[in-house]
Structure formats: C-alpha cells, structure tokens
OpenMM code with the backbone's topology and positions (N, CA, C; nanometers):
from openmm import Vec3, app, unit

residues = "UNK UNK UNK UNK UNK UNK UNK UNK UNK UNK UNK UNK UNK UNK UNK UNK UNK UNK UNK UNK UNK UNK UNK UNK UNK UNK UNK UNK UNK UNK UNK UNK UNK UNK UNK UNK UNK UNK UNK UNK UNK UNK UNK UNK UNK UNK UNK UNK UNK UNK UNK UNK UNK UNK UNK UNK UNK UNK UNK UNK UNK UNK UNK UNK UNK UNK UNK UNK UNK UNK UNK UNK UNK UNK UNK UNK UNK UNK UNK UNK UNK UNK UNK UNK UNK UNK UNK UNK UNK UNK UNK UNK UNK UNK UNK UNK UNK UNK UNK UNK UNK UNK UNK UNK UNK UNK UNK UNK UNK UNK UNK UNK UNK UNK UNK UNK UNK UNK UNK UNK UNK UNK UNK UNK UNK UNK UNK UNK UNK UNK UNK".split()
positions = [
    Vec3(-2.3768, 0.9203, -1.0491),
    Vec3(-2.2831, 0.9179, -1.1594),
    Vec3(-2.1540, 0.9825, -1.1119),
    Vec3(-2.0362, 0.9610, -1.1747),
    Vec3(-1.9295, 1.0072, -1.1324),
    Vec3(-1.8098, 1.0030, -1.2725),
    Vec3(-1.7341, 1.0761, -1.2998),
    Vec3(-1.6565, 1.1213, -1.3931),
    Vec3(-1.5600, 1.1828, -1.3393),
    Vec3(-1.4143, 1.0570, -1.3386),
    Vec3(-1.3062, 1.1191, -1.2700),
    Vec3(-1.1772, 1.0960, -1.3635),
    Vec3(-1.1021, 1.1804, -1.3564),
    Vec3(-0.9580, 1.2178, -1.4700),
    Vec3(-0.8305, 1.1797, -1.3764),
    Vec3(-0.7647, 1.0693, -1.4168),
    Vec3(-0.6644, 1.0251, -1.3203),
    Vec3(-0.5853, 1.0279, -1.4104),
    Vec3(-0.4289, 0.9902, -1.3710),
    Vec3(-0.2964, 1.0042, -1.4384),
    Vec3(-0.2743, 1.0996, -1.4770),
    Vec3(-0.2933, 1.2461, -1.3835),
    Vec3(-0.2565, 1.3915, -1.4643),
    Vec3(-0.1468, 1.4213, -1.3720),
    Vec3(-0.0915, 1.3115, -1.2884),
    Vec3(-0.0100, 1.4040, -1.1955),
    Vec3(0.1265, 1.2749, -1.1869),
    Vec3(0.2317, 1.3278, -1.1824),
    Vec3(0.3628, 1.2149, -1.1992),
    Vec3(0.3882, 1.1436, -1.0433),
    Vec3(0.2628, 1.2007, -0.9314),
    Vec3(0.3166, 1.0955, -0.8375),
    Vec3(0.1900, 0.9693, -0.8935),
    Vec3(0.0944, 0.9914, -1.0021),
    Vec3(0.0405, 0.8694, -0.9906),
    Vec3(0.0276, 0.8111, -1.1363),
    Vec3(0.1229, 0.8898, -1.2519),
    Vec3(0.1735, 0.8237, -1.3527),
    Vec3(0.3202, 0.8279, -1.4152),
    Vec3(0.3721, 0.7366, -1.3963),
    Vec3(0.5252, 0.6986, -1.3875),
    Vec3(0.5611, 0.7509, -1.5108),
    Vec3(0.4893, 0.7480, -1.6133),
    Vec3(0.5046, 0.7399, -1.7810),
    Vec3(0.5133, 1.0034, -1.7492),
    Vec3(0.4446, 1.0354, -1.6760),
    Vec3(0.4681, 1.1718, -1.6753),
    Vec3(0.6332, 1.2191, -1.6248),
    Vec3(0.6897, 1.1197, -1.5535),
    Vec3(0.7980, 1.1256, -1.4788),
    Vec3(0.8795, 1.0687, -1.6161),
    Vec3(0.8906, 0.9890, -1.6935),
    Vec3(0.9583, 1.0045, -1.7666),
    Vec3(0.9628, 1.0889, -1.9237),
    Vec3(0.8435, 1.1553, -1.9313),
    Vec3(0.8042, 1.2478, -1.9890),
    Vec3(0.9483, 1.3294, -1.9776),
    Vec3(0.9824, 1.4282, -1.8852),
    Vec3(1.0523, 1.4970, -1.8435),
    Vec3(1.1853, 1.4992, -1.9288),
    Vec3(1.2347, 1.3622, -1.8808),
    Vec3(1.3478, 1.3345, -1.9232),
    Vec3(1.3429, 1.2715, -2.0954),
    Vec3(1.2707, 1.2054, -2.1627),
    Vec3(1.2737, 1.1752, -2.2637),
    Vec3(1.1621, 1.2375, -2.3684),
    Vec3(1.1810, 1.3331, -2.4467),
    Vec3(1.0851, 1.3686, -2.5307),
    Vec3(0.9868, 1.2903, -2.6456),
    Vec3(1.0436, 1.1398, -2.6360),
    Vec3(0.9528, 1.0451, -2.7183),
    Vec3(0.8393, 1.0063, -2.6505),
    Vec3(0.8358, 0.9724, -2.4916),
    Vec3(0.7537, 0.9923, -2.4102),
    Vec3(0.6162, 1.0442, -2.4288),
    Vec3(0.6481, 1.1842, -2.4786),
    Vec3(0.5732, 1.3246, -2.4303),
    Vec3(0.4643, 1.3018, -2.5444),
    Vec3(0.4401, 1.1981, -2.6469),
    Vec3(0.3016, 1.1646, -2.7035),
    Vec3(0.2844, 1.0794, -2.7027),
    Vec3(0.3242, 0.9738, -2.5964),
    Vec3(0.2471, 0.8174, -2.5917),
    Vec3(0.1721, 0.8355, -2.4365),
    Vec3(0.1819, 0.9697, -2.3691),
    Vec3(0.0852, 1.0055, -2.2329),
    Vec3(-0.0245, 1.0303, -2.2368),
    Vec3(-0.1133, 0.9738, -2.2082),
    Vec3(-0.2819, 0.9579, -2.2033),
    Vec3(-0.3611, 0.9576, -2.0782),
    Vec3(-0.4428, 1.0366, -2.0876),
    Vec3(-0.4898, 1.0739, -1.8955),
    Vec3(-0.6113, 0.9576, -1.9567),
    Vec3(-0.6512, 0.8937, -1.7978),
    Vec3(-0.7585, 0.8365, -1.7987),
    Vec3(-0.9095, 0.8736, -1.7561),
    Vec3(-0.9758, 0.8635, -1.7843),
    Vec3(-1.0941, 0.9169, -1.7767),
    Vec3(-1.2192, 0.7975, -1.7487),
    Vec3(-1.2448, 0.7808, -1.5953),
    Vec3(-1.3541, 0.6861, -1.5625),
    Vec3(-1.4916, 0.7428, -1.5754),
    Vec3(-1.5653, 0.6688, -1.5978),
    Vec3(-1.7074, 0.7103, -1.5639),
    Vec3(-1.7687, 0.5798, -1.5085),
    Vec3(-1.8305, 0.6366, -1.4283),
    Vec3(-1.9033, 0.5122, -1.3350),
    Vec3(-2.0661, 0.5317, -1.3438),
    Vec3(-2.1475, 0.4555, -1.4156),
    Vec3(-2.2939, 0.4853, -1.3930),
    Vec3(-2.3763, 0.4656, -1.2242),
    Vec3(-2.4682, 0.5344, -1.2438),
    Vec3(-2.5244, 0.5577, -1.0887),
    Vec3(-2.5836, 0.4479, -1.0331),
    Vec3(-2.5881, 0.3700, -1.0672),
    Vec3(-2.6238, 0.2360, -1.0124),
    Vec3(-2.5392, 0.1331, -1.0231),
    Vec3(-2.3901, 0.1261, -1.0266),
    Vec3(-2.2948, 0.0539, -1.0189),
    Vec3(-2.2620, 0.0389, -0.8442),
    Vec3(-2.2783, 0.1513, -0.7650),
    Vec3(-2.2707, 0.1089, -0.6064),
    Vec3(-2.4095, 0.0202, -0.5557),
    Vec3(-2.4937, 0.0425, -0.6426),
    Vec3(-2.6265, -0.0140, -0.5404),
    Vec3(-2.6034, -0.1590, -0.6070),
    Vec3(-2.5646, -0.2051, -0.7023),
    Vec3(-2.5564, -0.3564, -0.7472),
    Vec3(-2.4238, -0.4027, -0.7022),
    Vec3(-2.3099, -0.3318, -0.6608),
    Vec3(-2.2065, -0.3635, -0.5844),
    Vec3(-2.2577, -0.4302, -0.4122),
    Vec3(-2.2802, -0.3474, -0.3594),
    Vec3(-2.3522, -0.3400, -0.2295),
    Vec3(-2.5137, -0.4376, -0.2192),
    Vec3(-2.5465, -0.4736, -0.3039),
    Vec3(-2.6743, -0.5466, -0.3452),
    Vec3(-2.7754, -0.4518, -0.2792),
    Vec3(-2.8070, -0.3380, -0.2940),
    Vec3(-2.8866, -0.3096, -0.2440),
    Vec3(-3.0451, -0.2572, -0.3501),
    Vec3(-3.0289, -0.3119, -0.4618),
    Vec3(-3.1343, -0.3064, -0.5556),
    Vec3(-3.2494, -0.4071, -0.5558),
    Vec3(-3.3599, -0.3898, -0.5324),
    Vec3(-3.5347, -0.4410, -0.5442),
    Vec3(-3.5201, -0.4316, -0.6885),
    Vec3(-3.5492, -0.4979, -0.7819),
    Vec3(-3.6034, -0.4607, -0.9138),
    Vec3(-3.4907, -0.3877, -0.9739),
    Vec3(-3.5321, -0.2634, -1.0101),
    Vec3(-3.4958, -0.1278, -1.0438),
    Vec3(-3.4304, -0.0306, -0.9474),
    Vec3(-3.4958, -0.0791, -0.8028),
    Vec3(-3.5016, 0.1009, -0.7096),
    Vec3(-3.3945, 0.0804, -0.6645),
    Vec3(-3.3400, 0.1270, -0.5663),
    Vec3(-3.2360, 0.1267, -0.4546),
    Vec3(-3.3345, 0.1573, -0.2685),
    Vec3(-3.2830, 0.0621, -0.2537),
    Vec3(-3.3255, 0.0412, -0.1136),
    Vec3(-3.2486, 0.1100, -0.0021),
    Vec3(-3.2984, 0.1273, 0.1039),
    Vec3(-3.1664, 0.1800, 0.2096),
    Vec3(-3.0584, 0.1108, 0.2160),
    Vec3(-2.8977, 0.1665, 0.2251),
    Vec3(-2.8377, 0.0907, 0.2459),
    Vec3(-2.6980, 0.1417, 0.3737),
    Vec3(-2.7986, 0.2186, 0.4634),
    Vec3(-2.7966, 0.2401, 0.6378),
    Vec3(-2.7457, 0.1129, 0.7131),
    Vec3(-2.8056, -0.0145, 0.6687),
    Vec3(-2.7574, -0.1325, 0.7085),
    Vec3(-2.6212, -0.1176, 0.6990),
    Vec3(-2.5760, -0.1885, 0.5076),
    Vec3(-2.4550, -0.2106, 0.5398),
    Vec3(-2.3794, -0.1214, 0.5323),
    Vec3(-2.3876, -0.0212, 0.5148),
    Vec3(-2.2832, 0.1068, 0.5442),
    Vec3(-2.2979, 0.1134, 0.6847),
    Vec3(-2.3472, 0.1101, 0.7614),
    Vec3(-2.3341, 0.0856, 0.9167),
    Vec3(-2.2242, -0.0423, 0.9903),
    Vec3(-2.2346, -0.1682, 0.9046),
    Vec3(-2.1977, -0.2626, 0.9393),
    Vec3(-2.0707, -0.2490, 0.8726),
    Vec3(-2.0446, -0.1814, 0.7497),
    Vec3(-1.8924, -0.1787, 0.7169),
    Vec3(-1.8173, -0.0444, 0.7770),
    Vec3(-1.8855, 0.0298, 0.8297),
    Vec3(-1.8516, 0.0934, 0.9192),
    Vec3(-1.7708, 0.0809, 1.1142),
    Vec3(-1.8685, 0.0005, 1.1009),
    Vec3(-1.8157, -0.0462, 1.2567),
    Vec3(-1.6836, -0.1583, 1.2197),
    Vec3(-1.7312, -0.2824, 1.1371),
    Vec3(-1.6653, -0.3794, 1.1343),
    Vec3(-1.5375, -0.3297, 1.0134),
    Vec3(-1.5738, -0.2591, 0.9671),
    Vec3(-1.4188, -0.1863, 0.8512),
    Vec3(-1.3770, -0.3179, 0.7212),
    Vec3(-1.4453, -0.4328, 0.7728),
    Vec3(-1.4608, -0.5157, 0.6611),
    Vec3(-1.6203, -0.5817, 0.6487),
    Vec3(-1.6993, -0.6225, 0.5628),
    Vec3(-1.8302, -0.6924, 0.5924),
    Vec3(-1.8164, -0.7974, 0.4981),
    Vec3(-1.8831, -0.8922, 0.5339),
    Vec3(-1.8701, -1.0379, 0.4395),
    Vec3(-1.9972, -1.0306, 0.3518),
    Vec3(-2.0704, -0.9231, 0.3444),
    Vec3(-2.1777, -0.9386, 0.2298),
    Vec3(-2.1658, -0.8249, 0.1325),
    Vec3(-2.0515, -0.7597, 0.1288),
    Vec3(-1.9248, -0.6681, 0.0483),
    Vec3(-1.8162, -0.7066, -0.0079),
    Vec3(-1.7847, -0.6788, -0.0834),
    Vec3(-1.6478, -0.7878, -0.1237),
    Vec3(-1.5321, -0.6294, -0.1588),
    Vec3(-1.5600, -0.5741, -0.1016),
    Vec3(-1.4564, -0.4592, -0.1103),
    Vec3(-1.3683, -0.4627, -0.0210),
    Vec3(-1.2473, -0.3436, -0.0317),
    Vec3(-1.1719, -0.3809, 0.0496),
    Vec3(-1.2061, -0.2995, 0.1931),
    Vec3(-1.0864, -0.3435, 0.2860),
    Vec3(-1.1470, -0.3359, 0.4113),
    Vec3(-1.0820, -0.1566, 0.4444),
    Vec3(-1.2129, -0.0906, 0.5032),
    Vec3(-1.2019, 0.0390, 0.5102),
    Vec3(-1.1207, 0.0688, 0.7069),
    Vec3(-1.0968, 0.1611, 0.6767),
    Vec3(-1.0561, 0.2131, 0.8505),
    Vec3(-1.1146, 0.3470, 0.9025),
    Vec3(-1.2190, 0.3084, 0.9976),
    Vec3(-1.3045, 0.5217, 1.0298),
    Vec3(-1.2255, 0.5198, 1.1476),
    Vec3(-1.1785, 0.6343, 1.1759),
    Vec3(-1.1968, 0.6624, 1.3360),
    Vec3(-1.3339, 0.7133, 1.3930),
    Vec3(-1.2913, 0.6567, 1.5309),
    Vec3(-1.3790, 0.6644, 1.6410),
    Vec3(-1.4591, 0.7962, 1.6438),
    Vec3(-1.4541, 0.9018, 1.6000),
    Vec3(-1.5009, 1.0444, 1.6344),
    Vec3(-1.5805, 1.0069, 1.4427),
    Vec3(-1.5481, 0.9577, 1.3441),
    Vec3(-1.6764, 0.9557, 1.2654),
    Vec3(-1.7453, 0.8347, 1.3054),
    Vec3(-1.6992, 0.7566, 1.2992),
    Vec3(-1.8307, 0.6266, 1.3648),
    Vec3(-1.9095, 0.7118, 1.4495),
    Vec3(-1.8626, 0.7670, 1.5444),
    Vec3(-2.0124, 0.8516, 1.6566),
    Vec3(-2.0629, 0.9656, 1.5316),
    Vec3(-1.9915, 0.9927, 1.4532),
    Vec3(-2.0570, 1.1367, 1.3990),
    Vec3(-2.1531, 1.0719, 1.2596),
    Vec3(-2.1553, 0.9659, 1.2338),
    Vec3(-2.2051, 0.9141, 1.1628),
    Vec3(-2.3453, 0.8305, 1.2139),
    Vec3(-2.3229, 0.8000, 1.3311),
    Vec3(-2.4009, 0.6813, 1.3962),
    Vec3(-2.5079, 0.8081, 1.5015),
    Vec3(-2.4506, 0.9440, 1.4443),
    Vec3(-2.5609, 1.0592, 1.5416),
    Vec3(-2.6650, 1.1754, 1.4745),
    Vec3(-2.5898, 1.1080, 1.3448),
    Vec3(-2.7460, 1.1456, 1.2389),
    Vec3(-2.8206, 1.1309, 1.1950),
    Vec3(-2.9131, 1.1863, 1.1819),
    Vec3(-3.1162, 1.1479, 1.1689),
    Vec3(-3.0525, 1.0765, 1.0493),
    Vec3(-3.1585, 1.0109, 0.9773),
    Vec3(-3.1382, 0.8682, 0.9482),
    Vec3(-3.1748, 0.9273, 0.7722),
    Vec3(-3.2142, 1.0447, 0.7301),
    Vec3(-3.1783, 1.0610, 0.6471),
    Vec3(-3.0500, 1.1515, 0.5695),
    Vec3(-3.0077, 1.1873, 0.6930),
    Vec3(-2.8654, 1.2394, 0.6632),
    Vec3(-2.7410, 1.0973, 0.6280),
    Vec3(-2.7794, 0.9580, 0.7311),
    Vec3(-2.7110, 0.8775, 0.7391),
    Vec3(-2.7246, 0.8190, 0.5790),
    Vec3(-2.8369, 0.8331, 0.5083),
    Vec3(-2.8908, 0.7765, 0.3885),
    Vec3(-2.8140, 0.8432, 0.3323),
    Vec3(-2.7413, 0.9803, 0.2908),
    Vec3(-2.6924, 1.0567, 0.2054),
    Vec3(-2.5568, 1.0255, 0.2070),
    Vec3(-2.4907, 1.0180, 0.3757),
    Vec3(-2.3449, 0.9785, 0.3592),
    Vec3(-2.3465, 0.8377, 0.3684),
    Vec3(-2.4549, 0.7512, 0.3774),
    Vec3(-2.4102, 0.5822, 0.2873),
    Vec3(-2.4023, 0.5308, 0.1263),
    Vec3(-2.4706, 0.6677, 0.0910),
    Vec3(-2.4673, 0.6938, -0.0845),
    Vec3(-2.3270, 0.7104, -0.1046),
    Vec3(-2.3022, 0.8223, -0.0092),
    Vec3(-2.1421, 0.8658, -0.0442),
    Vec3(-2.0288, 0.8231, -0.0119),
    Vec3(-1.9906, 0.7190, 0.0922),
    Vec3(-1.9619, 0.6116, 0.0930),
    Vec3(-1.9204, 0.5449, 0.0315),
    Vec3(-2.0496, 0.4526, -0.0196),
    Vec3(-2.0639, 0.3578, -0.1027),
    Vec3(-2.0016, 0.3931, -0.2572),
    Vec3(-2.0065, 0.5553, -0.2909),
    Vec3(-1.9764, 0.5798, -0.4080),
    Vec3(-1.7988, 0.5575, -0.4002),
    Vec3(-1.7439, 0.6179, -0.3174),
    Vec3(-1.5943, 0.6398, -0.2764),
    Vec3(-1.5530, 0.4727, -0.3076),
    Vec3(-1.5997, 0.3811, -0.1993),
    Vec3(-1.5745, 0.3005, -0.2067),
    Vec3(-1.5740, 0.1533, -0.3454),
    Vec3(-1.6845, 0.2378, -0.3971),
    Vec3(-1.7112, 0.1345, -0.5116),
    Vec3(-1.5956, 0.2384, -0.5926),
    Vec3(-1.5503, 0.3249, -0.6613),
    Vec3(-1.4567, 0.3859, -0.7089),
    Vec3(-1.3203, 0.3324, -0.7453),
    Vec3(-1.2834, 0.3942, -0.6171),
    Vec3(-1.1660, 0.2892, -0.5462),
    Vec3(-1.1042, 0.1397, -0.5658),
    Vec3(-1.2416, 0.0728, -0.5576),
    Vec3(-1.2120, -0.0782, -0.5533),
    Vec3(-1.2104, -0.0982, -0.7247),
    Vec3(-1.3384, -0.0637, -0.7916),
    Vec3(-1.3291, -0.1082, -0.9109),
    Vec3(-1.2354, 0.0068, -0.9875),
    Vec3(-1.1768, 0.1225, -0.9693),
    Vec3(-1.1404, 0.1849, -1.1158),
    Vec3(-0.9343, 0.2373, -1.0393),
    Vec3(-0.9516, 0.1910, -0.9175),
    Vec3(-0.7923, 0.2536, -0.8871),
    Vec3(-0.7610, 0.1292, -0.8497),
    Vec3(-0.8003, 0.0263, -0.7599),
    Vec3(-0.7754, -0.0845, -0.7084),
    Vec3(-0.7544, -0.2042, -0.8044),
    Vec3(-0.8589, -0.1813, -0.9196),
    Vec3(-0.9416, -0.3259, -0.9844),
    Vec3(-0.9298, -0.4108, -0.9130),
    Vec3(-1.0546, -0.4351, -0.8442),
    Vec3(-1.0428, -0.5266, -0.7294),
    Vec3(-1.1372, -0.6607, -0.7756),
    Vec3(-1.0601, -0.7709, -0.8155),
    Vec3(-1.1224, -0.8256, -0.8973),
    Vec3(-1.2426, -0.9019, -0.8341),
    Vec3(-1.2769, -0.9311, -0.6969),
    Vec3(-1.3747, -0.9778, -0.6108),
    Vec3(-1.4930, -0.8658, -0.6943),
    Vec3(-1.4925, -0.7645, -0.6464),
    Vec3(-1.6117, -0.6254, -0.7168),
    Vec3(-1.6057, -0.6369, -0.8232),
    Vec3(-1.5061, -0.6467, -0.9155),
    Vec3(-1.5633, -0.7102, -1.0910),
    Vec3(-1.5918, -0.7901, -1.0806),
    Vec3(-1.5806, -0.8955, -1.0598),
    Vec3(-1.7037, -1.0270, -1.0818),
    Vec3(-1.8407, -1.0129, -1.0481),
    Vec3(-1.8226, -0.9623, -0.9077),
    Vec3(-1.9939, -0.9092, -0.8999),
    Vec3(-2.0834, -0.8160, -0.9312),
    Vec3(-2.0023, -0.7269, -1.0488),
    Vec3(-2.0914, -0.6701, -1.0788),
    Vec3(-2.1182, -0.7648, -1.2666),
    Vec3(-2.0380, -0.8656, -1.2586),
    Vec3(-2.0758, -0.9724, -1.4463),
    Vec3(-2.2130, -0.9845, -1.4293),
    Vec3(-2.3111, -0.9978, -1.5566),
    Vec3(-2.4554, -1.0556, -1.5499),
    Vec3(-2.4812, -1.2101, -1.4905),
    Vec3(-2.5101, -1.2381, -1.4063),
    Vec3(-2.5180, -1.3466, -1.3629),
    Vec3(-2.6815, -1.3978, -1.4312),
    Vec3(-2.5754, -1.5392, -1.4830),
    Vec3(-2.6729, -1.5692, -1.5832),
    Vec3(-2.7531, -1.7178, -1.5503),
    Vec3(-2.8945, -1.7273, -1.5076),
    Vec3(-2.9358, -1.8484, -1.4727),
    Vec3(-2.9336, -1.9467, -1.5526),
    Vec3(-2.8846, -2.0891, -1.5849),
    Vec3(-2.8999, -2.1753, -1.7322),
    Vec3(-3.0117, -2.2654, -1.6496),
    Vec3(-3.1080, -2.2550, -1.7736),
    Vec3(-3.2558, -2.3535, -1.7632),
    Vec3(-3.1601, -2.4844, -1.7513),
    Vec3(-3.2622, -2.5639, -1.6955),
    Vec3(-3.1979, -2.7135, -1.6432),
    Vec3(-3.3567, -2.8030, -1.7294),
] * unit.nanometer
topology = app.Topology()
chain = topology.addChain("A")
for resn in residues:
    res = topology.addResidue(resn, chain)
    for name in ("N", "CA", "C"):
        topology.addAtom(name, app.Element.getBySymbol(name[0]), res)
C-alpha cells in the first residue's frame, strides 16, 4: 500500500506559485492525495496466480538490465552499472524485496505522476464476452 501527498510544493504546483501573487488563488489550492492498493504493482507487472503474487525477480531483472521490457508497459527506466551489479549480487530474497520496491516506485510514477495511459488500460477488468 502506499499513500502519497503531492502538489504541496510550487516547483510541482503552478496554481501555489500563483497563490503568492494573487489572493483569490489562495482557496481554489488543493493538495492531492494518492493511494495505491497493494496489489496494483503485481497486476501491473502480471505477476498474480489467482490471488497470490508470484516472484517477480524475473521481470524486475529483465527491466533492469534492458531499462525497457515488452511484457511491461511502463516507462523505460535507467540503473547504473554499480546497481545492476549491486542488485544482481543479492541472495535472492533480498532481490525479492527490492523487486517489490521497484515495482512499487515504478507503478507510482507511471500511473499517479505520469498517467501513463498504456498502465491504465492494463490495469481495466478485462472482460471475456461468451460467444
């Protein structure tokens, strides 16, 4: 789960910058407030069986090296070379903890600062119609 408060600061809401100067402003400013449920990265990333969450060491590995992956529809990330090794040199349940965390950053990002409309679509109910 994650609960984050954006637009409190005037380099990332324009409407605080004119706050300043115009006092009519100063009550139409509204901070935003995301919440993201805890299983919005594992159905981003497809990495859900059923219910559970599966490892997802794979593709956090593969969007790691490659900085874009075609079975992700996020945008394309950039590591340097000294975390790819520092990532790619931990026991494999440490690697499980920072592909959670990761994955959380990244699903964030794309859907609540980016709206990245590729990651909203996939997370719509995809709905089978009987034939």
């Amino acid at each position: 789960m994650l609960v984050a408060l954006l637009n409190t600061s005037k380099r990332h809401n324009i409407a605080l910058s004119l706050a300043d100067n115009d006092s009519d402003h100063q009550a139409a400013i509204q901070n935003v407030v995301f919440f993201m449920k805890t299983m919005v990265p594992a159905r981003l990333f497809k990495i859900l069986v059923g219910f559970e969450k599966v490892s997802a060491i794979d593709k956090v590995t593969a969007l790691i090296l490659n900085g874009d992956s075609n079975e992700v529809p996020c945008s394309p990330i950039f590591v340097d070379n000294t975390m790819k090794r520092a990532f790619l040199s931990q026991t494999s349940v440490n690697k499980e903890v920072l592909s959670q965390s990761l994955m959380l950053v990244v699903s964030f990002m794309d859907l609540c600062v980016h709206q990245n409309p590729k990651c909203l679509a996939r997370l719509l109910p995809q709905r089978v119609s009987k034939s």
